[in-house]
C-alpha positions as CSV (number, residue, x, y, z in Angstrom):
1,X,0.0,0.0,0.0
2,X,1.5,3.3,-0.9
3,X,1.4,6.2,1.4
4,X,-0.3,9.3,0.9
5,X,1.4,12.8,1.0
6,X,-1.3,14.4,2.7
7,X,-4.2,13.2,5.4
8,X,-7.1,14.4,6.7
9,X,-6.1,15.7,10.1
10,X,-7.6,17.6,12.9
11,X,-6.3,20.9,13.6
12,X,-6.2,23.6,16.4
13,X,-9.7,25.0,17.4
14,X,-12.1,22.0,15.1
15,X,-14.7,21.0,17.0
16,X,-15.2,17.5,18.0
17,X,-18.6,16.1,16.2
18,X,-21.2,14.1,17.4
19,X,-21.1,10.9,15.7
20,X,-24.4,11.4,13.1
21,X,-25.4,14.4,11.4
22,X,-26.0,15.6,8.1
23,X,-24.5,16.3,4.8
24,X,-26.4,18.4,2.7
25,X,-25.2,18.7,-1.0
26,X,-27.1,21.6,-2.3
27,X,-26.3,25.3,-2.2
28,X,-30.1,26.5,-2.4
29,X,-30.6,24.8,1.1
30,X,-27.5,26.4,2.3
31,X,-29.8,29.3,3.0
32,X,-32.0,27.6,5.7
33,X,-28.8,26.5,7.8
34,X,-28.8,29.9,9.8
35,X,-32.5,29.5,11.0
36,X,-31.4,25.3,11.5
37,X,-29.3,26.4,13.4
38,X,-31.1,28.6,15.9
39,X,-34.0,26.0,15.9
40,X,-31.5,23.5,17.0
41,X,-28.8,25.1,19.1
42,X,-25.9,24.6,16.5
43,X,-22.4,26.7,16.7
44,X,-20.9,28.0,13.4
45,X,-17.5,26.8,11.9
46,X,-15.9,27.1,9.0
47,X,-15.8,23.7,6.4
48,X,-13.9,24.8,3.4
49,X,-15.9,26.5,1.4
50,X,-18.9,24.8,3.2
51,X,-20.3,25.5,6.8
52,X,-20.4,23.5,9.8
53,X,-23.4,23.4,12.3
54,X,-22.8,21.0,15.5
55,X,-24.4,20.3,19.0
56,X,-23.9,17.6,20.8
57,X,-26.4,15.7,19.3
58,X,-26.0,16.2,15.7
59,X,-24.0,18.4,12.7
60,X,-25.2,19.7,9.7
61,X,-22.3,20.1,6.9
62,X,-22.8,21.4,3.4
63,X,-22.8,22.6,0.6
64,X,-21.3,20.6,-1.7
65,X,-21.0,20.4,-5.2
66,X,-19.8,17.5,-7.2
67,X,-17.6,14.3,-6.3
68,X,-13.9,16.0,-5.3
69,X,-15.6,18.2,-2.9
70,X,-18.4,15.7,-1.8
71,X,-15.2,13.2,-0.9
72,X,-13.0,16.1,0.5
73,X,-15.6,17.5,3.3
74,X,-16.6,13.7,4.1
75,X,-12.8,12.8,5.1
76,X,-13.3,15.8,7.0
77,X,-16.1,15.0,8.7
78,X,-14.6,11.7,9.4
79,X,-11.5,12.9,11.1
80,X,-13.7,15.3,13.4
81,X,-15.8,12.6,14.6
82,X,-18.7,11.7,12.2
83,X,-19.3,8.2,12.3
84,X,-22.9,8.0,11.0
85,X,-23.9,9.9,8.3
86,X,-27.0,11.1,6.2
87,X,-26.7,12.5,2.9
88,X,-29.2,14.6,1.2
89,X,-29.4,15.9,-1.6
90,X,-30.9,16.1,-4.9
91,X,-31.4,14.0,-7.9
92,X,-32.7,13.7,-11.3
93,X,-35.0,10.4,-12.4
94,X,-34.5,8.2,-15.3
95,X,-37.6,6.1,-15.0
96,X,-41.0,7.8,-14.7
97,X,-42.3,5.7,-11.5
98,X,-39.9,8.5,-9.9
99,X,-41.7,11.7,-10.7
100,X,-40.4,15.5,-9.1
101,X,-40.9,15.7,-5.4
102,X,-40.6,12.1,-5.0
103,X,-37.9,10.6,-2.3
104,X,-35.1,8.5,-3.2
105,X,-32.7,6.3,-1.2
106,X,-30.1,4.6,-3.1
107,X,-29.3,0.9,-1.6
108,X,-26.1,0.9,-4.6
109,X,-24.0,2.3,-6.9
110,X,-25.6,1.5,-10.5
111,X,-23.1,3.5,-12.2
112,X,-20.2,5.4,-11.5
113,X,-19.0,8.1,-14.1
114,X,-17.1,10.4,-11.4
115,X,-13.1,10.0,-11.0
116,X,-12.8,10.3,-7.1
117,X,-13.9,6.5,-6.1
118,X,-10.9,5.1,-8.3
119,X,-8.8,6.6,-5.8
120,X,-10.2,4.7,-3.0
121,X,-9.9,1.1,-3.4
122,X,-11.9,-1.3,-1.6
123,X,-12.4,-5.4,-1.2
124,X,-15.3,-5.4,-1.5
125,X,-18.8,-3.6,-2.3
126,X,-20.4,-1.6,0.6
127,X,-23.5,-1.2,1.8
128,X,-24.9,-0.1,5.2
129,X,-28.6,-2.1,5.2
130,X,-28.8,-1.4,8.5
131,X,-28.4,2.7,8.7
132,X,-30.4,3.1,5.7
133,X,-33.2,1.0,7.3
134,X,-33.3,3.3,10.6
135,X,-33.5,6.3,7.8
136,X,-36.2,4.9,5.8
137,X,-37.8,3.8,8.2
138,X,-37.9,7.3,10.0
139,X,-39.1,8.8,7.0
140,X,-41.8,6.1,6.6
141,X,-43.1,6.8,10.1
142,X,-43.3,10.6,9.4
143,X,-45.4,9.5,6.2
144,X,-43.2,10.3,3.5
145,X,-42.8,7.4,0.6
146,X,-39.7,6.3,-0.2
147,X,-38.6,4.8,-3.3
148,X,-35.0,2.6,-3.3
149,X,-32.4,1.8,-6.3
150,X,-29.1,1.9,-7.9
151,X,-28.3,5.4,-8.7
152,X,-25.7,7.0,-11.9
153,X,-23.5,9.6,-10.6
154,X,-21.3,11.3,-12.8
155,X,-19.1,14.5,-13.4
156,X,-20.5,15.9,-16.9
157,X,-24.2,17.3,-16.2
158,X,-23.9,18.7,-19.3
159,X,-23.0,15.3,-20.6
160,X,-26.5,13.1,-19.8
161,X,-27.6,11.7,-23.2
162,X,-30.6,10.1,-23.7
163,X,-29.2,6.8,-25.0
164,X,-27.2,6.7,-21.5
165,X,-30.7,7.3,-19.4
166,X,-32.5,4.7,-21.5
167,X,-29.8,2.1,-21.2
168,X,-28.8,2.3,-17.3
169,X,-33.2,2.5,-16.6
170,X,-33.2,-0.5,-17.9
171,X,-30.7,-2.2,-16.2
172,X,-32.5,-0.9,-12.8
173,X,-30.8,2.7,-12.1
174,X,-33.8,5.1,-11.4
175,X,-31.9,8.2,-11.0
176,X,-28.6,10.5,-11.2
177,X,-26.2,13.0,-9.1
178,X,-23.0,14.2,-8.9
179,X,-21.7,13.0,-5.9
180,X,-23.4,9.9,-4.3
181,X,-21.3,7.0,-5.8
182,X,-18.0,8.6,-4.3
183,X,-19.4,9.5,-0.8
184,X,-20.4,6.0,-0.5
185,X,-16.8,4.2,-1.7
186,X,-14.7,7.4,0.9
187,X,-17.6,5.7,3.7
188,X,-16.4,2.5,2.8
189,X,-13.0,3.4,2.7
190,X,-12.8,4.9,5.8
191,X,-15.4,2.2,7.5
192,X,-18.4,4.7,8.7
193,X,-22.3,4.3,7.8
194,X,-23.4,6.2,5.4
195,X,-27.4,6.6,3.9
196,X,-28.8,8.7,1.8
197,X,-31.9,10.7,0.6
198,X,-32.8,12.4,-2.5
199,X,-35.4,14.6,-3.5
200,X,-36.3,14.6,-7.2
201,X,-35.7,17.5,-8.9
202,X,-35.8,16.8,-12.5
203,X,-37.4,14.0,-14.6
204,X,-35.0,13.3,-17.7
205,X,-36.8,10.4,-18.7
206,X,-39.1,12.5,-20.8
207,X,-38.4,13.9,-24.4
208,X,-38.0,17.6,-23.2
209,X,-36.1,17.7,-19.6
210,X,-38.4,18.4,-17.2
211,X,-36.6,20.8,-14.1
212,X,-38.2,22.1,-11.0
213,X,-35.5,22.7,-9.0
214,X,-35.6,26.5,-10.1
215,X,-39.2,26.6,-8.7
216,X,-39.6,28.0,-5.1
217,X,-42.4,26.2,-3.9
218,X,-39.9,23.1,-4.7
219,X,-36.9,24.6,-3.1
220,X,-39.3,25.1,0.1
221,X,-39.9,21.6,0.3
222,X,-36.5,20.4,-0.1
223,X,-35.6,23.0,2.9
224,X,-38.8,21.8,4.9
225,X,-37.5,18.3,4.8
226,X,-33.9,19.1,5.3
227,X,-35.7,20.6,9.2
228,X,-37.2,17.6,9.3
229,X,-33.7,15.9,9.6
230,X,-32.4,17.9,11.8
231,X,-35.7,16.8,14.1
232,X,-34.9,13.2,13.6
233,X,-31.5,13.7,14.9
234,X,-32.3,15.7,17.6
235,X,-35.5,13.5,18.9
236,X,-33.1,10.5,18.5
237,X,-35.4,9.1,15.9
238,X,-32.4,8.4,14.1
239,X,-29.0,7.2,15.6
């Protein structure tokens, strides 16, 4: 095994985490975190070019945009004391039993199109049943539906084709993102649980893409259910 240059380290004045929490990926729900955090008695600290939110029951970590960053705050996380984490995020749907506003949990990686998991090589194929379980399950019990499947993360938005979405809906990958498939091999890497939850924001599956992430009645939603996280955590619904 070769050694690497540089490690995720804790430094001077980073706070020690609880061991769950959250990682939210998108920037739009960034702009809930302030009023999260005085709902929930988090302290403010600085996560790259992310923010941090942490009690001692729970964090809340994001944004994040795209696989190198996605990977990069997680080791973070990991060295400051996650050990259980939630991502959520958003994602677009390849088969039309997933329409917008609908909530997905992926249980694998379909497809992986993003160059960070390379970098992390594992034995074997990970996956946390039992985490993702307690998460659905919460989310089930607070009445939301949850729909489960492989999912396609890659790098090139601007590179989703319609041949590629017909092909990988076939072979039983309902959806896409751009960060999910390396989250989950840096959580296997580094031997923590890791879930996740995605809301749908856009339906490629149809002959005109279909997005409603731009919408703010969507974009309330996603924030609404981002607070209702943060209650799971801090109930100990989820843990």
């Amino acid at each position: 095994m070769h050694t690497c240059l540089i490690n995720p380290v804790k430094k001077k004045g980073d706070p020690e985490l609880a061991p769950v929490g959250i990682l939210a990926l998108n920037p739009s729900d960034s702009s809930s975190f302030a009023k999260l955090a005085g709902l929930y008695s988090l302290r403010r600290h600085a996560l790259f070019h992310a923010e941090l939110y942490c009690s001692s029951a729970f964090f809340l970590a994001g944004p994040v945009v795209g696989a190198p960053m996605a990977a990069l705050t997680l080791e973070k996380l990991i060295v400051l004391g996650a050990r259980k984490i939630v991502v959520y995020g958003w994602c677009g749907s390849l088969h039309p039993s997933l329409q917008v506003g609908a909530l997905f949990s992926p249980t694998g990686a379909g497809v992986s199109e993003e160059g960070t998991s390379a970098h992390y090589p594992l034995d074997k194929p990970y996956h946390d049943d039992v985490w993702q379980s307690l998460l659905v399950g919460a989310l089930s019990k607070a009445g939301h539906q949850v729909h489960q499947g492989l999912m396609w993360t890659t790098d090139a938005l601007y590179r989703e084709t319609r041949e590629k979405v017909e092909r990988y809906s076939t072979q039983g990958v309902l959806a896409v993102d751009m960060e999910y498939t390396a989250l989950r091999t840096v959580a296997a890497y580094r031997q923590v649980s890791l879930a996740a939850v995605m809301m749908v924001s856009d339906e490629l599956f149809r002959q005109e893409w279909a997005p409603r992430f731009q919408f703010k009645r969507f974009r309330a939603e996603s924030q609404r259910l981002l607070d209702q996280l943060c209650t799971f955590f801090q109930e100990g619904e989820v843990a």
